[in-house]
N, C-alpha and C positions, 0 to 999 in steps of 0.2 A: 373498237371501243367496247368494252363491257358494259353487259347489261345487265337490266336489274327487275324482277317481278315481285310487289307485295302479295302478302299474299293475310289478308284477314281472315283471322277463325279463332274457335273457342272449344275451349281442349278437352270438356266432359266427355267426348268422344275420341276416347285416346285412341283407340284401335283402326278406325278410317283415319282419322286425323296422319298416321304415321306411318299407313300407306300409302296414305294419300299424298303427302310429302316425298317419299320414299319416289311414286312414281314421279313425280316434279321432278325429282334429280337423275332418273334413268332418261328423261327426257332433253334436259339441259346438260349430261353429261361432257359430252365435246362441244358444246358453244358459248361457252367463255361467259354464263350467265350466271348471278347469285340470285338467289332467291331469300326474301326478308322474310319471315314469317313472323306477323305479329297477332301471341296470343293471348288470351285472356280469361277468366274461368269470375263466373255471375253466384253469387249466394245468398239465401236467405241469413240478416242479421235474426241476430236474437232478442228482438222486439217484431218478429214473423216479415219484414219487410226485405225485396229482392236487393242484392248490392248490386247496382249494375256499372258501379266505380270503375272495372279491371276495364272495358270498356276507352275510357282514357289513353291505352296503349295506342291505338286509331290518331291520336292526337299529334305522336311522333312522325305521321306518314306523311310527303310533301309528294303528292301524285306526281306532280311535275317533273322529278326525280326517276322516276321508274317506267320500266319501257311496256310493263303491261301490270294490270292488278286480276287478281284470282278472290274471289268472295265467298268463303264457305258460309252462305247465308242461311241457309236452314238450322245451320248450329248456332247463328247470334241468338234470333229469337228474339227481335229488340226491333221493332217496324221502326221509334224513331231513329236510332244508331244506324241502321242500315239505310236507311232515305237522307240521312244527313251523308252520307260517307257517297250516295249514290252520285249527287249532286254533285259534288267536290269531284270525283271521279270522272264524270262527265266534261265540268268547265274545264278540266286538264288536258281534255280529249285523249286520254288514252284509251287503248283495248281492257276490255274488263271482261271475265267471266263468271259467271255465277252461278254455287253449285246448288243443285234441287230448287234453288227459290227464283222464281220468276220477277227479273225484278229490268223497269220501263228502258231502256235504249242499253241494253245490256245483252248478250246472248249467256244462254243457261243450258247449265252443260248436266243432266238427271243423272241420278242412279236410278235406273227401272227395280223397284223395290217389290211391286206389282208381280212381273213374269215369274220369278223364280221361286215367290211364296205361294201365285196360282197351280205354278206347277208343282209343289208338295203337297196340297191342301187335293188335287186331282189325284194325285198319287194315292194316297191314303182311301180313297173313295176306287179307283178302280183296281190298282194291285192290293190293298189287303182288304176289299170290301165295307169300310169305316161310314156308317151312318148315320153315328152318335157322338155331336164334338161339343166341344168348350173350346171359350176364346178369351185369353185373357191379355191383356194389353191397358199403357198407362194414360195417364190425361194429358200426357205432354202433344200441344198444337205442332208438332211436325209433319212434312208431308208424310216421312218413312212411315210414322206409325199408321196414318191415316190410308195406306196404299197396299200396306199392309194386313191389312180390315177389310179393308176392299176387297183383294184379291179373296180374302176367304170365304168371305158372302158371297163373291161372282162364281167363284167354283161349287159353292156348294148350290146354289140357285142354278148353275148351269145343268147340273146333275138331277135335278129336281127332289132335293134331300130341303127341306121345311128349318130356318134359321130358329133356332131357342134361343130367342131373346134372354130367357133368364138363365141359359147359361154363358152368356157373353158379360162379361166381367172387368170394370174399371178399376185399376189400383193409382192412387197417385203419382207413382214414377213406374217405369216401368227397370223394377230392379226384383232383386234377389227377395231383400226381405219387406217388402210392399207385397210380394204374389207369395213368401212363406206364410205372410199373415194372413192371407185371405184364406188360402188356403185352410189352415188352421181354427178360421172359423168357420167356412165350410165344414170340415169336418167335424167340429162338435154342434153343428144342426143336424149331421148326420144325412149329410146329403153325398148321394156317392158320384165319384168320377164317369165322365165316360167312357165311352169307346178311344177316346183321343183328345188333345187336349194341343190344338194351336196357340204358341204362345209368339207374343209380340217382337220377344229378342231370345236369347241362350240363358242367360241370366234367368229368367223367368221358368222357362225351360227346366233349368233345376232343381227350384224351388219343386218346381210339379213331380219332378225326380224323387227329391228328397221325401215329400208330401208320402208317395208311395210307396217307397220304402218302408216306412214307419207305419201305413196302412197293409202292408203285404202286400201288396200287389207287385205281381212282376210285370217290368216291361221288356220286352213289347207283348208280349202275353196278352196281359189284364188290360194294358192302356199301353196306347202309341202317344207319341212325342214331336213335337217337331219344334223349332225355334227358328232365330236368326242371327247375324252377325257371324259366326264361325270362329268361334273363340275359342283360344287353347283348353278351359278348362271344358267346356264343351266336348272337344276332341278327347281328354283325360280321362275323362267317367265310364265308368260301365254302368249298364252302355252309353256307348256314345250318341251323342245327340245328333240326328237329321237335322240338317240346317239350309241355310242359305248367304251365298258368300257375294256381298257387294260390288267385289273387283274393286275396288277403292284403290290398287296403286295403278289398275287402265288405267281410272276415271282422272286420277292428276296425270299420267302422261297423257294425256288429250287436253286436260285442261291447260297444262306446261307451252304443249306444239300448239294448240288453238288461237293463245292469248299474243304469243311470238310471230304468228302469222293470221293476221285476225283476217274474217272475212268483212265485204262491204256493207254487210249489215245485219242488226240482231238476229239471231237464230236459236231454235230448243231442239237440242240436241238430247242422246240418251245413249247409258251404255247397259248393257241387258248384264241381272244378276244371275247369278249359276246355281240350282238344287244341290245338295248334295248330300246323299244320301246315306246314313249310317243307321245300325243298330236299333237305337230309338223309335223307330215306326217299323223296325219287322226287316230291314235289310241286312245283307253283308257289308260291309268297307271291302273296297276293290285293296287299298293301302291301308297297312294297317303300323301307328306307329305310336301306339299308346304310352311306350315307355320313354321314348322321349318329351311326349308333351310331359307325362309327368315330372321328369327331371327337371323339364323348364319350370316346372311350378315350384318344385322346391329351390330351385335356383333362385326364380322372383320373391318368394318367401327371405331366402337369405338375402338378398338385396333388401328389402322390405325394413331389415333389422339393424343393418347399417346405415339404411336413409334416416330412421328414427333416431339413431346415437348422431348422426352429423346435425340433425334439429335440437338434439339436445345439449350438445356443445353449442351449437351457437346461443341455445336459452339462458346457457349458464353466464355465459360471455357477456350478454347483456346487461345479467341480474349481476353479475359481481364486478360490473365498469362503476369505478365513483364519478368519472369523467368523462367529457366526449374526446380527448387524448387517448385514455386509457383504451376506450370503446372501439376505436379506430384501430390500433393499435394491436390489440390480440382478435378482432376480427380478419385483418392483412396475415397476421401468425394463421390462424386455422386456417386460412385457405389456399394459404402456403403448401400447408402440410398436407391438408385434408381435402379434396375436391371431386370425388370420385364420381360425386353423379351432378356437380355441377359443369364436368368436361374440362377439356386439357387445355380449353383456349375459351375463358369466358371475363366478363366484367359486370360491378355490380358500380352504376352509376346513383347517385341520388342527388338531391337540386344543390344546384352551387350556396344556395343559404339553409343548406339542410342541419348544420350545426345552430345556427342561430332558432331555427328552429326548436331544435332537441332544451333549448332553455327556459322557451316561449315559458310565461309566469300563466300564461288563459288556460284556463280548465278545458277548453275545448277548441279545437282548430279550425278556423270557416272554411267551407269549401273552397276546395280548389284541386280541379281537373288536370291545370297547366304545367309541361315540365318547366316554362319559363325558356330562355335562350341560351345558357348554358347549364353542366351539369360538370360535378364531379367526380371521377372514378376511385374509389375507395377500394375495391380489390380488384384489380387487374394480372390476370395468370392467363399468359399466352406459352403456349408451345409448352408447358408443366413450368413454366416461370416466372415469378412473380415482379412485376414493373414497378417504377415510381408511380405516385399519385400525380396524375393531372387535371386540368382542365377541358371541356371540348366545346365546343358549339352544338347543340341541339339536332342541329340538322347534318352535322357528319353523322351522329347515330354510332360508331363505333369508331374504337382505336384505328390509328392510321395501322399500324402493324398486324392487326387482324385483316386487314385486305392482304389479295394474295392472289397471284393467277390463280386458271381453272374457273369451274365453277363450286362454287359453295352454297350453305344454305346457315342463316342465321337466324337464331329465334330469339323474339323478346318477349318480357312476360314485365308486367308494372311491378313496380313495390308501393302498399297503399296502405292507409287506415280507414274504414268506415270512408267520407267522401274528398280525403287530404291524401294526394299522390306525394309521395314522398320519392321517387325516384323509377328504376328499371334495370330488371338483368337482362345480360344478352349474352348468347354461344356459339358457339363456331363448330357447324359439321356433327353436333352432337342431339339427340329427339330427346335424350332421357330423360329429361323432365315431364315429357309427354306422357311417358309409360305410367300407369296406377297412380294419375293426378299429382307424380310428386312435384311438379310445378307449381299446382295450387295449393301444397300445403309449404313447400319452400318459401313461396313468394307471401302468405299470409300468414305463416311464420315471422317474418322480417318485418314486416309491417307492424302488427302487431306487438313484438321484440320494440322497435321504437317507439311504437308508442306509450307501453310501459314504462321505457328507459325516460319517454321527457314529462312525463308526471312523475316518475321518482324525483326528478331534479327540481319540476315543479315544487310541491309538497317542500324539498331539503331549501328550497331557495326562496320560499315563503315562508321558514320558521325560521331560516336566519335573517330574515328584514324586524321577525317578530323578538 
């Protein structure tokens, strides 16, 4: 009989996230096992407050159903989400594994985030002599960041090199243009770089790249570099950036075989990250393959520009439906025609009363989390082709004809407004929604498309009562 592993997590971290998966399925390969992957992406509204609606996806899981769950729990970030999900996961008594977060009758499977950034931050102190660093990194509560900090005060305390508090630097996120900005104001206090400059991830990394550029400074010259994660634009740049590479697709084939073959009882486990050393802190590249990352980048670029024109078809589609016939209608047409990054075998389900909905006369919709027990599929394109509309029960979770020997992997991502689920896409065999968040802006695209679409008819269907 086939099996089946959920697998919870949240996709701001598309790069682990789709290795991580990736290893899940080198490990499930020949054992007849699918894996569910249900994800979901958390945002500030525009009255400063966190969404943590997407969340809701958790809702479709029936543990009882699956023969082990997998918890990337350092990416929810949500203590009560992940203790409500714990609980339920427990009374089912399945195997559970949990990634970096320690979480009570559960075994937790780390990324050693620690070794491999110890081991850069050492490097710079004994192969090129570095006694003058900066550390900049963001306020987000994860272990990664916090392990990451670590290691660079333990190496530099091990070495008996004095921490400069004030040059150790918080930016709110740890991203590109949080540490450009900082950056940027550092420099017109007129404060200069130092010897080196440890940064939190690669992203950051760049910024400090960029920063010096535009101050003349060469690196590694003037300042060494180092970051984390191992990402292609990272590998792109001249130079390239010293980094550190998580192993994220081990980490899910161990999470995959562990959960399949659980042992008798919790454990913390860890898999060690890897240095790797480029250009940026003073080294050679052993490989050297700059012109293909670059190509990828312009590649992701043009991808980039056709995910934007399929968001904009569906905008238009919405804004010129006078009806939810119409609406349905040339939505089924475009994705028909047009599906290239929602995959060749996917379905956009939303609530069996999702039309009655879209007429609703209320200015505003009361919460509600629930998909309710049935749903119905509005575009269903299996194998590049397009099915009738049906009905399902909640608890199938997809088309019977998306099943299929082997193993597979399916991903669901909610369709929602502010705190009203309005339905769920699912795909078959395909991550691309993972890659540059186009998940989160597909799926909050669509959400928000309806909920425009049922205040238009709102507003048209209270001037004609008037």
């Amino acid at each position: 009989m086939k099996k089946k592993i959920a697998v919870l997590s949240c996709g701001w971290s598309y790069n682990f996230i789709t290795d991580f998966i990736n290893g899940m399925m080198r490990a499930v390969k020949d054992k007849d096992t699918d894996i569910y992957v249900f994800n979901c992406y958390n945002y500030v509204e525009f009255d400063g407050y966190i969404n943590n609606s997407g969340f809701s996806i958790y809702n479709l899981i029936n543990y009882e159903d699956y023969d082990g769950v997998v918890i990337l729990s350092d990416l929810i970030q949500n203590a009560r989400v992940l203790e409500k999900e714990r609980q339920k996961i427990l009374a089912a008594g399945k195997p559970a594994i949990s990634i970096n977060l320690a979480m009570n009758g559960i075994t937790c499977l780390k990324v050693d985030n620690y070794t491999g950034f110890y081991e850069l931050v050492n490097h710079l102190i004994k192969e090129h002599g570095v006694t003058d660093f900066a550390y900049i990194g963001g306020k987000e509560t994860t272990i990664e960041i916090a392990e990451r900090y670590k290691a660079f005060r333990t190496a530099l305390t091990d070495n008996n090199i004095p921490i400069n508090m004030e040059a150790v630097h918080t930016i709110a996120e740890s991203s590109y243009n949080d540490a450009y900005q900082l950056l940027q104001d550092l420099v017109k206090k007129g404060e200069k770089l130092p010897q080196a400059v440890v940064c939190a991830n690669d992203y950051i990394a760049l910024a400090v790249l960029k920063t010096a550029e535009e101050q003349g400074l060469k690196v590694p010259g003037d300042l060494k570099i180092i970051g984390y994660e191992d990402t292609t634009l990272g590998r792109a740049v001249t130079p390239s950036i010293t980094t550190v590479r998580s192993n994220a697709e081990q980490i899910g084939f161990e999470a995959a075989n562990r959960v399949l073959a659980p042992s008798a009882e919790a454990q913390m486990l860890k898999i060690k990250s890897s240095a790797i050393y480029r250009r940026s802190c003073g080294c050679e590249e052993k490989q050297k393959g700059d012109r293909i990352y670059i190509l990828q980048i312009i590649d992701d670029l043009n991808q980039k520009e056709k995910f934007n024109t399929q968001i904009e078809l569906m905008n238009e589609i919405f804004l010129e439906a006078t009806d939810v016939f119409t609406l349905l209608t040339n939505l089924e047409g475009l994705f028909q025609k047009s599906h290239l990054f929602e995959g060749s075998d996917f379905c956009i389900f939303l609530k069996s009363d999702w039309s009655s909905v879209l007429i609703n006369t209320e200015e505003k919709l009361p919460q509600n989390l629930s998909y309710g027990t049935q749903v119905q599929a509005i575009a269903s394109i299996q194998n590049d082709v397009k099915y009738p509309r049906e009905i399902l029960n909640v608890r199938d979770l997809v088309p019977s004809k998306m099943l299929t020997d082997g193993s597979n992997v399916f991903l669901f991502m909610p369709i929602y407004n502010h705190s009203y689920v309005h339905g769920y896409y699912v795909c078959k065999n395909s991550l691309q929604f993972l890659n540059s968040n186009y998940g989160y802006e597909w799926t909050k695209n669509f959400g928000n498309s309806i909920e425009r679409f049922r205040r238009k008819n709102m507003f048209k269907l209270l001037s004609q009562r008037k």
